[in-house]
MIDRENRO-364879 format. One record per residue (C-alpha): residue in one letter; x, y negated, z negated. Coordinates in Angstrom, 3 decimals, decimal comma. Example, Ala and Ser with C-alpha at 12.3 -4.5 7.8 and 13.67 -1.06 7.14 Angstrom:
residues 2
   aa         xx         yy         zz
    A     12,300      4,500     -7,800
    S     13,670      1,060     -7,140
end
This chain:
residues 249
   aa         xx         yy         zz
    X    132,549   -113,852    -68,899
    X    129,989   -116,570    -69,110
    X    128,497   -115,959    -66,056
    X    128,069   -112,183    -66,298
    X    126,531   -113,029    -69,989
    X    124,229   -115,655    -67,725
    X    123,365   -112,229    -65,246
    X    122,862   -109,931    -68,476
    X    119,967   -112,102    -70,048
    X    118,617   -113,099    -66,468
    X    118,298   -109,109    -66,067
    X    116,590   -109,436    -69,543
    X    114,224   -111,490    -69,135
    X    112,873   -110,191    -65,729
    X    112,315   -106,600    -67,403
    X    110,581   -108,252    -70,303
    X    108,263   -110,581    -67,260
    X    107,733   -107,156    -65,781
    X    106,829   -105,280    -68,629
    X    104,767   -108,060    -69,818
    X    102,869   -108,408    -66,429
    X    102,201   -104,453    -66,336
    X    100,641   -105,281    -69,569
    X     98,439   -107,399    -68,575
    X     97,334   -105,785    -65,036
    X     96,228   -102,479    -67,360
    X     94,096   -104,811    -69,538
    X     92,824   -106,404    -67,039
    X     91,864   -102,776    -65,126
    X     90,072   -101,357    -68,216
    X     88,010   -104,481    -68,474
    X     86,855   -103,930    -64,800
    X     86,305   -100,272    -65,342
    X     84,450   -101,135    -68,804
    X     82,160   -103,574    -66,597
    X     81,415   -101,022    -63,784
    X     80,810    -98,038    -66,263
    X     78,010   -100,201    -68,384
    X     76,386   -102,144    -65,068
    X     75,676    -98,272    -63,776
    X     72,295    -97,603    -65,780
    X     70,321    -96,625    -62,977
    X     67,137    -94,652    -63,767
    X     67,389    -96,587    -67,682
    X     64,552    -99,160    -68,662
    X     63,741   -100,351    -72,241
    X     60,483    -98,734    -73,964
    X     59,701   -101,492    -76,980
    X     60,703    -98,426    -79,344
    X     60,984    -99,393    -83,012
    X     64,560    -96,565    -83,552
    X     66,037    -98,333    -87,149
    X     65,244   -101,068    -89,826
    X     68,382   -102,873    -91,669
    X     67,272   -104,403    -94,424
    X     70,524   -104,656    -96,911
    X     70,927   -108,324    -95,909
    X     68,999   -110,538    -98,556
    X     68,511   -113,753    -96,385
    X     68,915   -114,318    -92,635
    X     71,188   -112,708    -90,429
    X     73,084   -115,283    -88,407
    X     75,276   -113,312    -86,050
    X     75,657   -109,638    -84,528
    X     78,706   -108,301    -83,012
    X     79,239   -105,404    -81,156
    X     82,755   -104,193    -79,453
    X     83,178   -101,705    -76,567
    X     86,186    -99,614    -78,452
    X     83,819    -97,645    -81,042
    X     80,460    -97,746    -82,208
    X     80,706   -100,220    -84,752
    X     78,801   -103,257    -84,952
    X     78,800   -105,853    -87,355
    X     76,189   -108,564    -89,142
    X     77,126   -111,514    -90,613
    X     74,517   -112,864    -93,168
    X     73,333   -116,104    -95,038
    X     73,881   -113,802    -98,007
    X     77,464   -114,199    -98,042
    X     78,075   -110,799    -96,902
    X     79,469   -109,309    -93,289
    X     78,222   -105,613    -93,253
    X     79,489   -102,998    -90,561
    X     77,140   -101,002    -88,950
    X     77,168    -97,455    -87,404
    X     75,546    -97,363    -84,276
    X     75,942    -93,599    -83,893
    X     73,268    -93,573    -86,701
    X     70,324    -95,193    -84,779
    X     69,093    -92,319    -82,817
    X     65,841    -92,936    -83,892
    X     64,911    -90,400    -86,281
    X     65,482    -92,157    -89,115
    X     64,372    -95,944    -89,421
    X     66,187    -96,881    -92,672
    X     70,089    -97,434    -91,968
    X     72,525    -97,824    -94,528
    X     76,047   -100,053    -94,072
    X     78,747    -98,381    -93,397
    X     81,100   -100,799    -95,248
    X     80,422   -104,431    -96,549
    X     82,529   -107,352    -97,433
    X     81,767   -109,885    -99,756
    X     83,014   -113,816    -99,047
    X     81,402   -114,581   -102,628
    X     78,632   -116,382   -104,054
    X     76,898   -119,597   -102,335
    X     78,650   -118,988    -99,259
    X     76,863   -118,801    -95,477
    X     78,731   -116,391    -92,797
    X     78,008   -118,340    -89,925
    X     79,614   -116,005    -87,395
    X     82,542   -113,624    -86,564
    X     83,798   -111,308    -83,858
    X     86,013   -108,036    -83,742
    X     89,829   -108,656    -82,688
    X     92,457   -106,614    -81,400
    X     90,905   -103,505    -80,268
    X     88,292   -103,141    -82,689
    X     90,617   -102,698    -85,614
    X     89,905   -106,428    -86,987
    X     86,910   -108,345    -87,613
    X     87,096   -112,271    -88,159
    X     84,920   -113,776    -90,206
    X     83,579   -117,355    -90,455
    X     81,933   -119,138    -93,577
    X     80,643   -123,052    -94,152
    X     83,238   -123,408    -96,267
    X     85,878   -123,776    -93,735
    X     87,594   -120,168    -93,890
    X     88,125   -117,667    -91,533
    X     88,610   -114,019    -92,924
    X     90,418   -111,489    -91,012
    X     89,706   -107,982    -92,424
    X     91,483   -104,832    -91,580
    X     88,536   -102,276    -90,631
    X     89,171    -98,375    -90,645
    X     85,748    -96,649    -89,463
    X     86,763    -93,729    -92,099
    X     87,423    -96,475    -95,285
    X     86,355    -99,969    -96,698
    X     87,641   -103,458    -95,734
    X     90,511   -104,970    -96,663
    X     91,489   -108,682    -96,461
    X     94,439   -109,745    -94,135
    X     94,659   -112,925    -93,731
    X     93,217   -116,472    -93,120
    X     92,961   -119,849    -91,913
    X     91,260   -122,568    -94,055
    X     89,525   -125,553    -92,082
    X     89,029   -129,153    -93,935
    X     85,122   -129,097    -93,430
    X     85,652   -133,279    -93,964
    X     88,050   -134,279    -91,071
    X     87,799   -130,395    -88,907
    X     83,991   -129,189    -90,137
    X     83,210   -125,298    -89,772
    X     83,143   -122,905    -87,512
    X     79,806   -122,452    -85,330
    X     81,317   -120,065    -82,725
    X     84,225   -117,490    -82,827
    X     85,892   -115,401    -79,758
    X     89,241   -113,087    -79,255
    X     91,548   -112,662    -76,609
    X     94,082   -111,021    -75,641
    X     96,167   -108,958    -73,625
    X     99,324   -106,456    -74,021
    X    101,599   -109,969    -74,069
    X     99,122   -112,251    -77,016
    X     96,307   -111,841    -79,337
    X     94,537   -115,403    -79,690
    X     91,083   -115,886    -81,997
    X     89,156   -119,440    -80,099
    X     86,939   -121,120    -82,300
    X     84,846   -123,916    -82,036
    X     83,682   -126,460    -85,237
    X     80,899   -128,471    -86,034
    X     83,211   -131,450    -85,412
    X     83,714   -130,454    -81,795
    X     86,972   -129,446    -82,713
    X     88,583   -126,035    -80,360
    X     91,606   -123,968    -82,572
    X     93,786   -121,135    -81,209
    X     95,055   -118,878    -83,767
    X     97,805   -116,362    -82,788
    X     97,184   -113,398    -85,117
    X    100,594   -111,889    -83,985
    X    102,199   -115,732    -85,349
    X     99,868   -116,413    -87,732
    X    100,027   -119,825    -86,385
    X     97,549   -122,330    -84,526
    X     98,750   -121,862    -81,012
    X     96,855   -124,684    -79,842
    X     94,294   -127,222    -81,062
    X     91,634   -128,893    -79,047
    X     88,811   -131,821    -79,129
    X     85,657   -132,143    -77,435
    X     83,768   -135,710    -77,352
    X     81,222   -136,625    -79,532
    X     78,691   -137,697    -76,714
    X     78,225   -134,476    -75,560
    X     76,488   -133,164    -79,053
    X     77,282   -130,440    -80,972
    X     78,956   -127,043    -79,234
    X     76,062   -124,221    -79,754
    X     77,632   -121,629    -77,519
    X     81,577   -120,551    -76,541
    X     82,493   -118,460    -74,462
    X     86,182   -117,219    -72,726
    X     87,403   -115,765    -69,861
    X     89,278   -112,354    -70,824
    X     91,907   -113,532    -68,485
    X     92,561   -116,698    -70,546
    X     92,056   -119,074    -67,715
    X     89,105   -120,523    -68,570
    X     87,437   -121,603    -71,854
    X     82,922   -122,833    -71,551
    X     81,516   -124,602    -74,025
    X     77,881   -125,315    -74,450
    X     76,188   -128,016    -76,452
    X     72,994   -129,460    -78,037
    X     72,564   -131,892    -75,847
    X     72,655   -129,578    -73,021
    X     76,295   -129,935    -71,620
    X     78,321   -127,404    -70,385
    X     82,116   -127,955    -70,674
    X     84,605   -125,956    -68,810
    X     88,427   -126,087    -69,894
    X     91,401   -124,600    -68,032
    X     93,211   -122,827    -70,780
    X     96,330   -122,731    -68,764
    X     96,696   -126,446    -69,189
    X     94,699   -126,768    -72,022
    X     92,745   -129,098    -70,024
    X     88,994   -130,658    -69,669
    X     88,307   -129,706    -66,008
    X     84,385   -130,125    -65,348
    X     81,223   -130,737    -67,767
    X     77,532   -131,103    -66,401
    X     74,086   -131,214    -68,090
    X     71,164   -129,170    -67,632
    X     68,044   -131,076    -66,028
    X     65,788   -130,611    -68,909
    X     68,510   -131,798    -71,479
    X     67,734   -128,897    -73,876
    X     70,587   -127,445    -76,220
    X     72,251   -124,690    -74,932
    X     72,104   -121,929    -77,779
end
C-alpha cells in the first residue's frame, strides 16, 4: 500500500514538472516572438516630431514604464503621484494628453520608480519612504491598492530600481535599494522569496536589469561596476568596471 501511495505522488509530481515546464517553454516563445515582431521596423526612422505634451505632473518625472500587453504606459513623479497613460491617444493630432487614471501615494512623498507586473494587470510602485505599492489596474476603471511591502529606509534604504518576472510557474518583483540591498517578492506568496546584498565598494546600484528567464540578475553602479548574479544560485558570479569609471545610469 505504501509503495503504490509512493508511485501515486511520484506520478503527481511529474505531471505537475510537466505542466509546469510547458508553462514556461510558451512564455518563453511569446517573448521570442514579441522580440522578432518589434526588431522588424524596416522602412521606419524617427522624424524629431513634437505628437503630445503631458503636463499633469507638477515636479519632475522620475520614471516611465511601458509594457508590451496593452497600450498603457505609466509615469511616476516627484509629485507623489503615478499617472497611467494612453498611448493610443498620441497620434499626433492633439498635443495636450490627459491621464487616464492617477494614484496618489500622498503628500511629501517622491515616486522614485515602478514597473507593470503580471501581464500588465499590476503596476508596482516605489516611494523614498520605503514602500512599494502594488495597484490593481483595469484600462476601463481607476486604481485600486493591493498590497505592499514596507522597507526600513535606516538599516534597508529605498528603492532606486524595480523589475518583474515571471513565468506560468512564479511571479517575482526584483528590486534594488539605496543600501545595495537586492529583495525578491513573490506576489503569488506575498512573501520575500529571497534577499540579497551587494558591497559597498562598488557604489551605489543606478541601473537593474533581469533576464526573463530568471537566470541571470545585472546590476550597474555609480562607480561604474557592472555586477552579474546567477539567480539560480542566488550567487555573485562576475563584476567589472568600465574604463572611464563613470556611473552607469
Amino acid at each position: 500500500v505504501l509503495r503504490a501511495k509512493c508511485s501515486t505522488d511520484l506520478d503527481n509530481l511529474l505531471e505537475f514538472k510537466v505542466k509546469q515546464y510547458t508553462e514556461d517553454m510558451q512564455a518563453m516563445e511569446i517573448n521570442s516572438h514579441d522580440y522578432r515582431l518589434f526588431t522588424n521596423l524596416t522602412g521606419w526612422s524617427p522624424k524629431g516630431q513634437l505628437v503630445a505634451h503631458f503636463h499633469e505632473h507638477k515636479t519632475a518625472i522620475n520614471k516611465i514604464r511601458t509594457t508590451k500587453y496593452h497600450n498603457l504606459y505609466a509615469t511616476f513623479s516627484n509629485d507623489g503621484t503615478t499617472k497611467v497613460w494612453d498611448g493610443s491617444k498620441v497620434d499626433g493630432k492633439t498635443l495636450v494628453t490627459k491621464s487616464k487614471m492617477t494614484y496618489s501615494h500622498g503628500s511629501g512623498v517622491h515616486v522614485k520608480t515602478g514597473t507593470f507586473c503580471e501581464n500588465g494587470t499590476s503596476l508596482a510602485c516605489a516611494s523614498d519612504d520605503g514602500l512599494i505599492a502594488l495597484i490593481k489596474i483595469d484600462p476601463k476603471g481607476k486604481p485600486s491598492f493591493h498590497s505592499k511591502q514596507l522597507l526600513d529606509i535606516y538599516s534597508d534604504g529605498y528603492v532606486v530600481e524595480i523589475s518583474h518576472f515571471g513565468s506560468g510557474s512564479d511571479s517575482v518583483l526584483a528590486y534594488i535599494t539605496t543600501m545595495g540591498k537586492i529583495f525578491g517578492w513573490d506576489l503569488r506568496s506575498q512573501d520575500v522569496a529571497w534577499k540579497l546584498s551587494t558591497m559597498p565598494k562598488y557604489g551605489l546600484v543606478t541601473a537593474m536589469t533581469v533576464d526573463p528567464h530568471q537566470n541571470w540578475l545585472a546590476l550597474g553602479t555609480s562607480l561604474g561596476y557592472h555586477l552579474v548574479w546567477d539567480m539560480r544560485f542566488h550567487l555573485p558570479i562576475r563584476h567589472w568596471q568600465h574604463n572611464g569609471h563613470g556611473g552607469t545610469g
